[in-house]
Z-matrix of the N, CA and C atoms (Angstrom, degrees):
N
C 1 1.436
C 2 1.527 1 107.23
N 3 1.245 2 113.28 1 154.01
C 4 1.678 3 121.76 2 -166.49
C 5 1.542 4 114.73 3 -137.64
N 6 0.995 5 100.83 4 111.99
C 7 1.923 6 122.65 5 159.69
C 8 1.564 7 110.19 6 -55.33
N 9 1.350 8 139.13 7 101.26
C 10 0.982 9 118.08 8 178.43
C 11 1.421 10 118.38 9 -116.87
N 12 1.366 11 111.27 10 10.48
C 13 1.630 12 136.82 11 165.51
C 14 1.596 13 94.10 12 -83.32
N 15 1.317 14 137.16 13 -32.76
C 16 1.144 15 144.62 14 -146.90
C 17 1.392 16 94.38 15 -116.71
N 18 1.378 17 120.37 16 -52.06
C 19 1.704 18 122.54 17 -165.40
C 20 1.866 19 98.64 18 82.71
N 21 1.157 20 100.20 19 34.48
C 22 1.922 21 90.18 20 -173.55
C 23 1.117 22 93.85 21 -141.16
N 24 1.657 23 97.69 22 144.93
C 25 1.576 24 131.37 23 -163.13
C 26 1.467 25 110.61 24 -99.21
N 27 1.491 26 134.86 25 142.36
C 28 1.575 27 118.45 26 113.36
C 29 1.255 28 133.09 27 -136.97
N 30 0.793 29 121.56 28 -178.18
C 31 1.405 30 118.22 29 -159.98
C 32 1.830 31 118.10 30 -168.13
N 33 1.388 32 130.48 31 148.12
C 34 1.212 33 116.63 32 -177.72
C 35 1.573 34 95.93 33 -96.96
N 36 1.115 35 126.06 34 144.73
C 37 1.281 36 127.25 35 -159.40
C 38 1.980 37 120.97 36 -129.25
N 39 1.400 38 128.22 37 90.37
C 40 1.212 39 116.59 38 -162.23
C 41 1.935 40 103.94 39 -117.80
N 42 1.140 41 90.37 40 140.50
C 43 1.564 42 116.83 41 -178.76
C 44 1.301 43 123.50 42 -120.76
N 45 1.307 44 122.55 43 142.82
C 46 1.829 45 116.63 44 -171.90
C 47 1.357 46 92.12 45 -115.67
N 48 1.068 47 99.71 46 162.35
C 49 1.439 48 120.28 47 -179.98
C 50 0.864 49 139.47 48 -21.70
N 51 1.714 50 160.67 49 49.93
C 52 1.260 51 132.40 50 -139.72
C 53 1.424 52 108.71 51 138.42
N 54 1.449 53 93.78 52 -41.23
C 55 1.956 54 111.32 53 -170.90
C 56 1.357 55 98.75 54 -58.10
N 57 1.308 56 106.29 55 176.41
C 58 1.547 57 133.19 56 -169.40
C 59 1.407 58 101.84 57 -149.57
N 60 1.470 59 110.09 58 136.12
C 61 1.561 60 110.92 59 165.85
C 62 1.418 61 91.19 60 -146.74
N 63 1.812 62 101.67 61 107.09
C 64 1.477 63 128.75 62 178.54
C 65 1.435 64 125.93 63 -17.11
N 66 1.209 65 128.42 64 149.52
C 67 1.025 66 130.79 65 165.39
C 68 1.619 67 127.74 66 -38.30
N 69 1.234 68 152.65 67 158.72
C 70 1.743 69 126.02 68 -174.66
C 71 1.831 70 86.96 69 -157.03
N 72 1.368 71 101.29 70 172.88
C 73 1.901 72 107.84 71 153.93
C 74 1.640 73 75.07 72 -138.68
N 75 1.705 74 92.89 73 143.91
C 76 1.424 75 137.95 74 134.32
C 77 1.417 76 130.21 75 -10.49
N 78 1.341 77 141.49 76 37.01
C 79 1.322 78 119.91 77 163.30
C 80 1.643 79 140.73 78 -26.03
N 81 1.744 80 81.30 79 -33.72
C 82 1.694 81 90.87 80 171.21
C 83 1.517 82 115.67 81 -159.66
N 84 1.203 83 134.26 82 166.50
C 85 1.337 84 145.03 83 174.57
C 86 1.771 85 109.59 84 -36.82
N 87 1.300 86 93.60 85 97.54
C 88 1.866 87 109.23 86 -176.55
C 89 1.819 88 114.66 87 -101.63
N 90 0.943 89 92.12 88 107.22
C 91 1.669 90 89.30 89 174.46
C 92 1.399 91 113.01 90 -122.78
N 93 1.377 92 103.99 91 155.81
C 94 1.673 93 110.18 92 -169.32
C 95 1.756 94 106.78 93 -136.34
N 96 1.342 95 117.58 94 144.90
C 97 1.420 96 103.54 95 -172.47
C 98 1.971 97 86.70 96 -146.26
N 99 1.574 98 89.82 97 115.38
C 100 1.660 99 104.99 98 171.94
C 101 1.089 100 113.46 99 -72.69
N 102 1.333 101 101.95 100 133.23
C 103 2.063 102 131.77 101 -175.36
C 104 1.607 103 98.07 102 -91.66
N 105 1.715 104 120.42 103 -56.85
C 106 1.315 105 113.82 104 -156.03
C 107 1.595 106 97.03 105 -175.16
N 108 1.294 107 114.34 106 148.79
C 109 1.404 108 125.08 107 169.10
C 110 2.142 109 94.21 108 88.63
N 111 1.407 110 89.62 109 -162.52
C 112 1.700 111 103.43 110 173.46
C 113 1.107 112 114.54 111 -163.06
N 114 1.210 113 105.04 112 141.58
C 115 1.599 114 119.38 113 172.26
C 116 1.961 115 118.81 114 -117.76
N 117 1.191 116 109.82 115 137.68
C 118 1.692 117 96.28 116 168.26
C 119 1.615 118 118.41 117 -82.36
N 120 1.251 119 125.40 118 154.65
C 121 1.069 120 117.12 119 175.60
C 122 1.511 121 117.48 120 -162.34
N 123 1.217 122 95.58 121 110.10
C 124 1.913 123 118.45 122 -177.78
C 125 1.831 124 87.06 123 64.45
N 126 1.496 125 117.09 124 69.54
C 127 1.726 126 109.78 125 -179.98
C 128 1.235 127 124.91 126 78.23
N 129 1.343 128 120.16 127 -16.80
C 130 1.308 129 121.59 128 -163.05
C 131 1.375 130 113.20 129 -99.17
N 132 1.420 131 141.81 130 160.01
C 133 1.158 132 129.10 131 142.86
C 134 1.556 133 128.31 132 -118.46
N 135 1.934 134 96.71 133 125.01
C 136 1.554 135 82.48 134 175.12
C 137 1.234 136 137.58 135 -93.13
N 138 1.343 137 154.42 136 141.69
C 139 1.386 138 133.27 137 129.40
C 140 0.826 139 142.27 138 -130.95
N 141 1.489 140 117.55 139 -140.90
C 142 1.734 141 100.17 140 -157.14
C 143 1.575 142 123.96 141 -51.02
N 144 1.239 143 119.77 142 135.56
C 145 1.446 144 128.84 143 172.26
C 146 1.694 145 98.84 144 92.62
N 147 0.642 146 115.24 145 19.44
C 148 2.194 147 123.18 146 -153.54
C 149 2.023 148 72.30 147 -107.09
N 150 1.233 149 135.62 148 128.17
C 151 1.556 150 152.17 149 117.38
C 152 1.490 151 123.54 150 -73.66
N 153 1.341 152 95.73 151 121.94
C 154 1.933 153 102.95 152 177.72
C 155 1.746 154 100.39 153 -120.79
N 156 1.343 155 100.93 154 135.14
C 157 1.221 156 114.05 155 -170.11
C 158 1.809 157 93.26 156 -123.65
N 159 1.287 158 113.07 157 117.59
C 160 1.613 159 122.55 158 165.46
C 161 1.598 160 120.37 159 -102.77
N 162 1.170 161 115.61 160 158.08
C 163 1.749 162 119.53 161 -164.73
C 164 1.411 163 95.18 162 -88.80
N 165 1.415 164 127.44 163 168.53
C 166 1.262 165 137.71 164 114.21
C 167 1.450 166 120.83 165 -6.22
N 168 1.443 167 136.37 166 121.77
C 169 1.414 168 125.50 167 -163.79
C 170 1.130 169 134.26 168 31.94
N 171 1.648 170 123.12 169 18.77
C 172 1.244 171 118.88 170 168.90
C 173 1.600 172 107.41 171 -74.06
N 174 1.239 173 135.91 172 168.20
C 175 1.351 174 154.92 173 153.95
C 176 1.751 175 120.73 174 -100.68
N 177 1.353 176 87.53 175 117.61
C 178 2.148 177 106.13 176 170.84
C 179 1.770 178 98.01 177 -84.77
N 180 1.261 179 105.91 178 130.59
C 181 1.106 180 108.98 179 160.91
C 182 1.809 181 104.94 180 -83.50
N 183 1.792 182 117.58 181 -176.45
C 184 1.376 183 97.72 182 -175.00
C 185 1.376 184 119.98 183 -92.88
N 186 1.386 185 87.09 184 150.83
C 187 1.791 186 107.84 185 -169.72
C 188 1.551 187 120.55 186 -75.31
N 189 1.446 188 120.89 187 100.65
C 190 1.334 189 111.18 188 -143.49
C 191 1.614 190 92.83 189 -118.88
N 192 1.320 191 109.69 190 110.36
C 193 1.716 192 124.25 191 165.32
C 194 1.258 193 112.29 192 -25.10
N 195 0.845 194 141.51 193 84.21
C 196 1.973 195 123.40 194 156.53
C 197 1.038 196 128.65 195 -86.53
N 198 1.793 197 109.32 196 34.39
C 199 1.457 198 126.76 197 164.16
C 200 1.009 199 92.48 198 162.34
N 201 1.655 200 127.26 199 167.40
C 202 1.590 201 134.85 200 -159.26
C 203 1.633 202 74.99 201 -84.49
N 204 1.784 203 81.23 202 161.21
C 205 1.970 204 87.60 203 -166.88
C 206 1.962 205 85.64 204 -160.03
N 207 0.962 206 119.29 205 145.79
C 208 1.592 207 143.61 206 156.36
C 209 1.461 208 128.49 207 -106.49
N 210 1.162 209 136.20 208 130.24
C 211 1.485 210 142.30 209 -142.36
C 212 1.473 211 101.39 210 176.60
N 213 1.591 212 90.42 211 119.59
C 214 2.065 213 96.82 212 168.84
C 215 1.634 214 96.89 213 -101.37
N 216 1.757 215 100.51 214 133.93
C 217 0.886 216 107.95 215 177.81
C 218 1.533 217 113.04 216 -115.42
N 219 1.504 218 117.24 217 174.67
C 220 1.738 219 120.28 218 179.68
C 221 1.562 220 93.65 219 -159.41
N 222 1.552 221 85.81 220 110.18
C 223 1.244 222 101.28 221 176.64
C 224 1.806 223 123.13 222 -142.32
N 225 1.206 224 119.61 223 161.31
C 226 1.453 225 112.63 224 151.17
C 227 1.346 226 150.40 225 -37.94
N 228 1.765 227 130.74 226 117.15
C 229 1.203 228 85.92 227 -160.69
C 230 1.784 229 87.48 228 -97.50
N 231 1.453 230 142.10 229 23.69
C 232 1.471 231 120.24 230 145.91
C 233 0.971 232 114.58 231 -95.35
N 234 1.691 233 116.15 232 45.63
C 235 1.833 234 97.60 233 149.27
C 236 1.466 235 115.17 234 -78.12
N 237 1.509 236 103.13 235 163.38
C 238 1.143 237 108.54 236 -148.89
C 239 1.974 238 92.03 237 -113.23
N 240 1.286 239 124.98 238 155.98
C 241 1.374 240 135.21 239 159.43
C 242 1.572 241 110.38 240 -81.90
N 243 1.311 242 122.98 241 134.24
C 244 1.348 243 127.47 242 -165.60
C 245 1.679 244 115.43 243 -136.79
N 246 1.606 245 105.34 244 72.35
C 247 1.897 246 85.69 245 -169.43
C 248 1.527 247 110.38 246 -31.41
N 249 1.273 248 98.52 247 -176.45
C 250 1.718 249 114.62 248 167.88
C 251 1.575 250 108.13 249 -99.97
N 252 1.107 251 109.42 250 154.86
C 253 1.722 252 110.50 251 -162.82
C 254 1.670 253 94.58 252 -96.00
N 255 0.956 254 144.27 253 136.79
C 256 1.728 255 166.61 254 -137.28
C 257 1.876 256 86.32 255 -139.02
């Protein structure tokens, strides 16, 4: 569902195993709250019951499934995709 007075998203969000959902920066205050499964993210690992709260212009490195996983998220929709610099 979408804020568009707001530009802000949420959505329940599920990934299988393996997937990748790119690196991004923050336009705005992004939080995520795990349903089931785990993912790592920027070092971390989440799961179930695990909440990640990101800043304003912070940067996620990518969020990498390490098993199908479910997560409602609230986010920006001008965050931005950010390769990684080589």
């Amino acid at each position: 569902m979408s804020d568009k007075v707001r530009n802000y998203a949420s959505g329940l969000v599920s990934m299988t195993a393996g997937s990748i959902y790119p690196r991004h920066s923050h336009a705005d205050l992004e939080e995520m709250f795990m349903l089931s499964g785990e993912f790592r993210l920027s070092g971390h690992r989440l799961k179930f019951g695990d909440y990640c709260r990101a800043e304003p212009d912070s940067i996620h490195e990518d969020v990498v499934a390490t098993s199908d996983c479910m997560f409602i998220a609230l986010a920006s929709l001008h965050n931005e995709f950010r390769p990684a610099a080589h």
